[in-house]
C-alpha positions as CSV (number, residue, x, y, z in Angstrom):
1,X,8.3,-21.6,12.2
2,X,5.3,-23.7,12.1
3,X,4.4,-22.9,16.2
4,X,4.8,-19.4,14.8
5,X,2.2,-19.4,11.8
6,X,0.3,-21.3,14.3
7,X,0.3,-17.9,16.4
8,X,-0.4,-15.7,13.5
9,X,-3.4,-17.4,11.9
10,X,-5.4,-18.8,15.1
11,X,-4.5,-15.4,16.8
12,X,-5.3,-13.2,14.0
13,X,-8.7,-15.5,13.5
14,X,-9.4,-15.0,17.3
15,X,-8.8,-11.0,17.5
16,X,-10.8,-10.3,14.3
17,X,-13.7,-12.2,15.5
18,X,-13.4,-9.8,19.0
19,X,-13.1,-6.7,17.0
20,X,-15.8,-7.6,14.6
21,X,-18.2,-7.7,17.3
22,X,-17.9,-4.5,18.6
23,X,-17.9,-3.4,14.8
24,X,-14.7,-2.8,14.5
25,X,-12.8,-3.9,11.1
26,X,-10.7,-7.2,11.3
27,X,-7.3,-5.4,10.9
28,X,-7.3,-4.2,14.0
29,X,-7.3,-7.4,15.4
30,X,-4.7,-8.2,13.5
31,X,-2.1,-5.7,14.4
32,X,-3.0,-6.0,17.8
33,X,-2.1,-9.9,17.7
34,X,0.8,-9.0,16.2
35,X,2.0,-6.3,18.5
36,X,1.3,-8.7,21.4
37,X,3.0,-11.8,20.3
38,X,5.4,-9.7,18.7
39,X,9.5,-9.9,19.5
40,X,8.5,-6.8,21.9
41,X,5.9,-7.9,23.9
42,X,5.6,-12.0,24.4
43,X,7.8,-13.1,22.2
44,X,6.0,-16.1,20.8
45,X,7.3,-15.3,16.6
46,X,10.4,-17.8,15.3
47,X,13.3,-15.9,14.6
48,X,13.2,-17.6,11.1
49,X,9.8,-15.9,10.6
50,X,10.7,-12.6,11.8
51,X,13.8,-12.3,9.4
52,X,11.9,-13.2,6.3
53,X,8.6,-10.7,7.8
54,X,9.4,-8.3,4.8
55,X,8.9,-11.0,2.2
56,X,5.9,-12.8,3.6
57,X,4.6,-9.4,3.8
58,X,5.8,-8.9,-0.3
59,X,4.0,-11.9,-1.1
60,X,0.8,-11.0,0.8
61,X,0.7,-7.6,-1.2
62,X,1.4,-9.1,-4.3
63,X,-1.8,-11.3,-3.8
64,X,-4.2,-8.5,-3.4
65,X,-2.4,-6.2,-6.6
66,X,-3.2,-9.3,-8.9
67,X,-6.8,-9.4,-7.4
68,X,-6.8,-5.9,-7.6
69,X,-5.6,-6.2,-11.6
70,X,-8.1,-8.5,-12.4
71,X,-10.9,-6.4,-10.9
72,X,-9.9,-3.2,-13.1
73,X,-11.5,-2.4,-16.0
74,X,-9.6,-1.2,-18.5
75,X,-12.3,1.6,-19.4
76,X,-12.8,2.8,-16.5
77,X,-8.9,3.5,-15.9
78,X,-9.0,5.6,-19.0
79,X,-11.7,7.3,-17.7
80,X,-9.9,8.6,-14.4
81,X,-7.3,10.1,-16.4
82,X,-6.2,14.1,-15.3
83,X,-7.2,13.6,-11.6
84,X,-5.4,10.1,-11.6
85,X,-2.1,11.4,-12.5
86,X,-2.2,14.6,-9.6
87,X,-3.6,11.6,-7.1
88,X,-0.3,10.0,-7.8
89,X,2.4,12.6,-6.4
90,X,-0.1,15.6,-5.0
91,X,-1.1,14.6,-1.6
92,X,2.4,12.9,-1.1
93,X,4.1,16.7,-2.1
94,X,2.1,18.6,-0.1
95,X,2.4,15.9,3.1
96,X,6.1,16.1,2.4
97,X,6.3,20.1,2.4
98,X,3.8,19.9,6.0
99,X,6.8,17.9,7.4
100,X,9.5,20.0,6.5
101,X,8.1,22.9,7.4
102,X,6.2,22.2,11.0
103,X,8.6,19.2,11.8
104,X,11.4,21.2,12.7
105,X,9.6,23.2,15.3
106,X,7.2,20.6,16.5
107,X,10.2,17.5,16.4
108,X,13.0,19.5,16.6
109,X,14.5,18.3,13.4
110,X,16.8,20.2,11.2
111,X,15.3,21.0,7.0
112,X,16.7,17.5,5.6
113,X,15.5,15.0,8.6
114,X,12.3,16.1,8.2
115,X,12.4,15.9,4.6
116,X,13.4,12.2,5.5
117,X,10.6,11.8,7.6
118,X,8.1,13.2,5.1
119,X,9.2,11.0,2.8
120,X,8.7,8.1,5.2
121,X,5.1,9.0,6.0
122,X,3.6,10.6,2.9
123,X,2.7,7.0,1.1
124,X,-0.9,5.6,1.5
125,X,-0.5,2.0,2.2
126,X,-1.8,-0.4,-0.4
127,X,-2.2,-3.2,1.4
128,X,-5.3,-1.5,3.9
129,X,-6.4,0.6,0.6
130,X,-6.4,-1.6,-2.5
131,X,-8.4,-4.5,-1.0
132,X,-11.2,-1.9,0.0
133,X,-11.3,-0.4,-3.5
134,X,-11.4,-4.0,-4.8
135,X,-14.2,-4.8,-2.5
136,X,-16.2,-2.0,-3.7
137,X,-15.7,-2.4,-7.3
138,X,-17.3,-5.4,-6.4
139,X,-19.8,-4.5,-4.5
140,X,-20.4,-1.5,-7.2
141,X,-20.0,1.3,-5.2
142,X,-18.9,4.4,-6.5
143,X,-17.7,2.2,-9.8
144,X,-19.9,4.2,-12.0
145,X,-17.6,7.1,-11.5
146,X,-14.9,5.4,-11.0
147,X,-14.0,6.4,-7.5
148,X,-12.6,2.8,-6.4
149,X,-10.5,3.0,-10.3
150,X,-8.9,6.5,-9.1
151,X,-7.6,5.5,-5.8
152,X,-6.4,2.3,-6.8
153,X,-4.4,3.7,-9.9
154,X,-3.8,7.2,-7.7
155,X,-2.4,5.0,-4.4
156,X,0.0,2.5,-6.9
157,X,1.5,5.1,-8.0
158,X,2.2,7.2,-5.2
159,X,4.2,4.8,-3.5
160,X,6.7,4.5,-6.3
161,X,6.6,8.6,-6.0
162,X,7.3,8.4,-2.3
163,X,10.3,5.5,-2.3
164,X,11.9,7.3,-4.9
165,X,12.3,10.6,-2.7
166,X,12.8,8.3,0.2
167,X,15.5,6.9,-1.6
168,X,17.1,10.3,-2.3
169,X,16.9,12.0,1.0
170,X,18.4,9.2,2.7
171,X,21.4,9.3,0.4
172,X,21.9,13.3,1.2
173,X,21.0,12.9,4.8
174,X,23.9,10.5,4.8
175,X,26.4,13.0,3.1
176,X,25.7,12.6,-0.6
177,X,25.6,15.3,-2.7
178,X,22.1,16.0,-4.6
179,X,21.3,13.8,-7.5
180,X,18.7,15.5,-10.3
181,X,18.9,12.4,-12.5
182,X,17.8,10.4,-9.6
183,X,14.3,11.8,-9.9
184,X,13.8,10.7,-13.3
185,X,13.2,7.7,-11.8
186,X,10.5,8.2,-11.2
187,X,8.3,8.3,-14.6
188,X,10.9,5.4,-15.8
189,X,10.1,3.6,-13.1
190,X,6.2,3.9,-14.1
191,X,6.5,3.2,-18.1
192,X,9.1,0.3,-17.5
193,X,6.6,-1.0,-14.7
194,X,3.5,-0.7,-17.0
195,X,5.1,-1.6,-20.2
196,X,6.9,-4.8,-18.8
197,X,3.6,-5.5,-16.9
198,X,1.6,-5.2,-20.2
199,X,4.2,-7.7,-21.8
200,X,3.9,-10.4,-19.1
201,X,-0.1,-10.1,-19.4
202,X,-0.7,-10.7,-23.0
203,X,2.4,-13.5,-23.0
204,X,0.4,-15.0,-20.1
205,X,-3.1,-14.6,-21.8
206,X,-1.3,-16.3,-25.3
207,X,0.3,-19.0,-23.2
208,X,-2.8,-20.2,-21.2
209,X,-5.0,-19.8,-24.9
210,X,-2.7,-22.2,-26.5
211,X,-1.6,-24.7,-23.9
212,X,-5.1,-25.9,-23.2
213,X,-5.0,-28.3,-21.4
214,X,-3.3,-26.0,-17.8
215,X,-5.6,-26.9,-15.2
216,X,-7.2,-24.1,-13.7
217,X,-5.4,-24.7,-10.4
218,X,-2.1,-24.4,-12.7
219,X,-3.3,-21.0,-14.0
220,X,-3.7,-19.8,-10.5
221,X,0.1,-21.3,-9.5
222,X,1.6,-19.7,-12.5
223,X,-0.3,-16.0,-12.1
224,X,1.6,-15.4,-8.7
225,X,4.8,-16.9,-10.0
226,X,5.3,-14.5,-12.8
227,X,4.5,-11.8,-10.3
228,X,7.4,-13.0,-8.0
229,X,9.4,-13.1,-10.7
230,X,8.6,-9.2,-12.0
231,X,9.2,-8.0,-7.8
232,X,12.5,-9.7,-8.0
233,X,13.3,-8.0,-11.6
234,X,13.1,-4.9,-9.8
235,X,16.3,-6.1,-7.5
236,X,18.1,-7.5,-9.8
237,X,17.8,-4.2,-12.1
238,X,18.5,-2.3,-9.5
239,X,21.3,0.7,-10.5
240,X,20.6,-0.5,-13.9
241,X,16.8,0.5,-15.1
242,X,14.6,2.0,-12.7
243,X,11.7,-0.4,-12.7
244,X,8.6,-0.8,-10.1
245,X,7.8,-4.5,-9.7
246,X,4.9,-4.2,-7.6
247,X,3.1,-1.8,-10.4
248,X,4.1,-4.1,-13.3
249,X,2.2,-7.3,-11.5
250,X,-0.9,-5.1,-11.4
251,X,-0.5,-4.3,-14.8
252,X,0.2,-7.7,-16.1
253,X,-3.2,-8.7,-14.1
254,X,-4.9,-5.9,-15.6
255,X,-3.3,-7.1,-19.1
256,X,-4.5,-10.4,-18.5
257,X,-8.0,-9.6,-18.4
258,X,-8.4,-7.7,-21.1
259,X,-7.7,-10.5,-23.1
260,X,-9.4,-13.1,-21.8
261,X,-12.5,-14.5,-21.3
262,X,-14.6,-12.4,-18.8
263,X,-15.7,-15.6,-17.2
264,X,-11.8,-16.9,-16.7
265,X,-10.7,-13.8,-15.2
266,X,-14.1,-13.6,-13.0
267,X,-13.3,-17.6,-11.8
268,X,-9.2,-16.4,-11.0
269,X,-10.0,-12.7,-9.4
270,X,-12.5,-14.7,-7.1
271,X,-9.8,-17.6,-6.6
272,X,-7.1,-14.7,-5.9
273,X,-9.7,-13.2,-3.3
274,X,-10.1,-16.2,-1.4
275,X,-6.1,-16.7,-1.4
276,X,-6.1,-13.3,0.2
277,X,-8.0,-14.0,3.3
278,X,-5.0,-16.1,4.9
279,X,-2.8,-13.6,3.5
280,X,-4.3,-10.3,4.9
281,X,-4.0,-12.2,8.3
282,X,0.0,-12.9,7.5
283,X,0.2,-9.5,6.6
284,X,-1.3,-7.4,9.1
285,X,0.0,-9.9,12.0
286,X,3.5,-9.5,10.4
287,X,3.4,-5.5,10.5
288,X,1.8,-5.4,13.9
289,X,4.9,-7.7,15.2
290,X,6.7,-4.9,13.2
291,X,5.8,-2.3,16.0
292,X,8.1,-2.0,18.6
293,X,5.7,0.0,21.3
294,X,8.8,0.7,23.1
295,X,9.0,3.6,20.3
296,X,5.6,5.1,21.1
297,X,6.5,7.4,23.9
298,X,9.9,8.5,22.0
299,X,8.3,11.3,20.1
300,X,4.9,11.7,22.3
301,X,1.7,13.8,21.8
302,X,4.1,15.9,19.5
303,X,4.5,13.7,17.0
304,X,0.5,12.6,16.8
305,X,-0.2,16.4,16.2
306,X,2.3,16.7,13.7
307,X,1.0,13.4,11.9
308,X,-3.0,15.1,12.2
309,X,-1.4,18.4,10.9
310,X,0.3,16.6,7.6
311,X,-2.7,14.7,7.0
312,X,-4.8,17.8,7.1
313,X,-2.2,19.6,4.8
314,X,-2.5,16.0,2.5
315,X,-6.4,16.3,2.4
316,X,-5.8,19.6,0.4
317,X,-3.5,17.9,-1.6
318,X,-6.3,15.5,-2.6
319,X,-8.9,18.1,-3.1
320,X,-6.6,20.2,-5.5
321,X,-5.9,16.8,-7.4
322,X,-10.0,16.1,-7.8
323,X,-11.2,19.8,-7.9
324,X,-13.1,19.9,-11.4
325,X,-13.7,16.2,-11.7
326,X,-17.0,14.9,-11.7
327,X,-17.4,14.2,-8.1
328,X,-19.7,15.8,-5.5
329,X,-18.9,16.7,-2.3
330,X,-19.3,13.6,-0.5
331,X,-17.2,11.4,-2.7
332,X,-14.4,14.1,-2.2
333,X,-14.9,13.5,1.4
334,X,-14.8,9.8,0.8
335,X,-11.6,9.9,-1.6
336,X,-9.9,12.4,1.3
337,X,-10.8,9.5,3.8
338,X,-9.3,6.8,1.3
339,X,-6.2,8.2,1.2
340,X,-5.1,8.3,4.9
341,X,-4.0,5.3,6.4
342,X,-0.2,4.5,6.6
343,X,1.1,0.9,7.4
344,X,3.1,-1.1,4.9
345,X,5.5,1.4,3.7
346,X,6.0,3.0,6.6
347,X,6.9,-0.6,8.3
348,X,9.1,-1.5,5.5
349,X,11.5,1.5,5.5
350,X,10.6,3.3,8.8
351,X,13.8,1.5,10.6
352,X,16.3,2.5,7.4
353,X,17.2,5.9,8.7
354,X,18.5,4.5,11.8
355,X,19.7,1.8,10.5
356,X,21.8,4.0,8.5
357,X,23.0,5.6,11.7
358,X,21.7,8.8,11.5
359,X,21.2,10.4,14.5
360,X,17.3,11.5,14.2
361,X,16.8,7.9,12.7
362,X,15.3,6.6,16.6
363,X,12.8,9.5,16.1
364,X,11.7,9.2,12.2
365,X,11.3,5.6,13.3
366,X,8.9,6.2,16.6
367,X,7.1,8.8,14.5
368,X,6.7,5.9,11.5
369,X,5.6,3.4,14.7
370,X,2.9,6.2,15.7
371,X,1.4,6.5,12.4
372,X,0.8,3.0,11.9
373,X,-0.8,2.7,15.2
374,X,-3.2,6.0,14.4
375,X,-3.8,6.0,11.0
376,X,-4.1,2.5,10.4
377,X,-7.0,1.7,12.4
378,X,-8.5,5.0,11.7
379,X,-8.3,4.6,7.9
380,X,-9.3,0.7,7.8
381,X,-12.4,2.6,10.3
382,X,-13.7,5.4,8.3
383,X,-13.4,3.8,5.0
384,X,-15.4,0.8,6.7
385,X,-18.1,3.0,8.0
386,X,-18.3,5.6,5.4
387,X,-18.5,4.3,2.3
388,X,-22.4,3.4,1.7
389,X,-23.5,7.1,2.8
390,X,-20.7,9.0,0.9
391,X,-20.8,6.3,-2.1
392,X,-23.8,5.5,-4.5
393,X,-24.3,2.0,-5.6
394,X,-24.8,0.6,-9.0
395,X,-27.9,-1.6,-8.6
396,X,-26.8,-3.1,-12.2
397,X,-23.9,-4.4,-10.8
């Protein structure tokens, strides 16, 4: 496994540098490293590596949501509010409709395989979207009206939206009758993940206040541990409580820092952000060496159009969700742009339907394979270039 992370971080290093000349962003470099020294091209990944992709990937995510939580300020989240909440489950519903209804024309794909498959597609993927909005919370664009705040809080929560349905269509794809209770899951699965998050945050905040003498290094060690422990709470509660791990770490980060000293959560969000720059490269290598290329021509130019349709029918979705907010034209173009890119989910549960042995499972996976490889770049691209004309700045910041 060492020869392997060898690979990943000098190749990932390498390919960035290439792509970041021709003003490219860095993630493309690294899903094209991983693609190439992939299990479907050279070869060059440990087996070891490969089956424990999923959780390296986990861990790289959590990273950036603890960054991200400690970057969030808690007034500005309250001032997001209505268009936050339609963010969460809006674009996703209307990309999930755009595949049932065009899918089965343009894919050939009866009503519930392309449910499947919009629920496969329809999440943003935090892990090209939540470092971005952290950088320009930073950076102090758009904070002011808290267009960084909204996405963040809007993209979070859409995920546990979209896995939820996943979840369900799977299960009737598969024979099972339909399950109304299962959808309550999904607001438990926010108050248990926010509530549990807020618990964990304060007991951290009261534990570091009164044992003084935790090193700063030890803070830092025992931030991402309690976060492991909350994504693995969401396993082991599994069938009992619905409960979303990954929103609760945010949470606990954001809990954190209201709390503490401003200067101790400035000194551990800049720690966290350093930490991330080896793990973006583990991440992105790892979902590039996810993409089996042997998928692309499965569905063909079909399945790109139907992917540009949905993300059309998506855009409205987002405009809907911030119509009558306080945001002018071009930071609805930039929040439309935001809130395109596929990658992480799509990787994680992409191969589920055929593992499943459905019979349109090879297609909902070439079509997840084809997303990542278009919207990815695309999204990492237009959020890259876009965001200081579509974005003011706060020169206070």
């Amino acid at each position: 496994m060492l020869a392997s992370l060898a690979f990943v971080f000098l190749g990932g290093l390498f390919f960035a540098s290439i792509v970041e000349k021709i003003k490219l962003p860095r993630i493309i470099g690294f899903l094209l490293v991983g693609i190439i020294i992939g299990p479907h091209l050279l070869n060059l990944l440990d087996s070891s590596l490969l089956n424990n992709s999923a959780a390296f990937r986990r861990i790289a995510l959590i990273i950036i949501l603890i960054k991200a939580g400690l970057t969030i300020d808690i007034k500005d989240l309250k001032q997001v509010g209505r268009p936050a909440i339609f963010m969460s489950f809006l674009p996703a519903s209307f990309e999930l409709f755009a595949y049932m209804i065009f899918a089965p024309f343009l894919l050939g794909l009866s009503l519930m395989d392309a449910a499947l498959l919009g629920s496969v597609m329809a999440a943003v993927s935090p892990a090209i979207v939540v470092p971005r909005m952290v950088d320009l919370i930073d950076k102090g664009y758009g904070k002011k009206k808290t267009i960084p705040q909204l996405i963040l809080a809007g993209a979070s929560l859409d995920d546990i939206v979209v896995i939820v349905l996943f979840t369900s269509f799977l299960s009737m794809a598969g024979g099972a009758k339909i399950n109304y209770f299962t959808f309550l899951n999904i607001p438990l699965s926010i108050m248990s993940g926010v509530l549990l998050g807020i618990v964990f945050g304060l007991g951290t905040y009261h534990l570091f206040k009164s044992v003084k003498i935790l090193h700063p290094i030890q803070k830092m060690i025992l931030l991402p541990s309690l976060s492991f422990l909350l994504v693995a709470m969401e396993n082991w509660l599994e069938g009992e409580m619905a409960f979303s791990g990954l929103l609760a770490v945010m949470t606990m980060a954001t809990a954190f820092k209201v709390k503490a000293q401003k200067e101790e959560s400035k000194l551990l969000g800049k720690s966290f952000g350093n930490i991330w720059i080896a793990a973006e490269i583990l991440l992105f290598v790892l979902v590039g060496a996810a993409v089996d290329i042997d998928y692309l021509g499965n569905a063909g130019l079909s399945a790109v159009f139907m992917i540009l349709v949905a993300l059309a029918i998506r855009s409205i979705g987002v405009l809907i969700s911030v119509s009558g907010a306080h945001f002018n034209r071009k930071e609805k173009l930039f929040i439309v742009i935001a809130y395109l890119p596929k990658a992480t989910v799509q990787a994680a549960i992409g191969s589920l339907p055929l593992a499943a042995g459905l019979p349109s499972g090879q297609l909902i996976l070439s079509v997840a394979v084809i997303g990542i490889v278009v919207t990815a770049p695309l999204g990492a691209i237009l959020i890259d270039s876009t965001y200081q004309h579509l974005l003011s700045q706060d020169k206070n910041e």
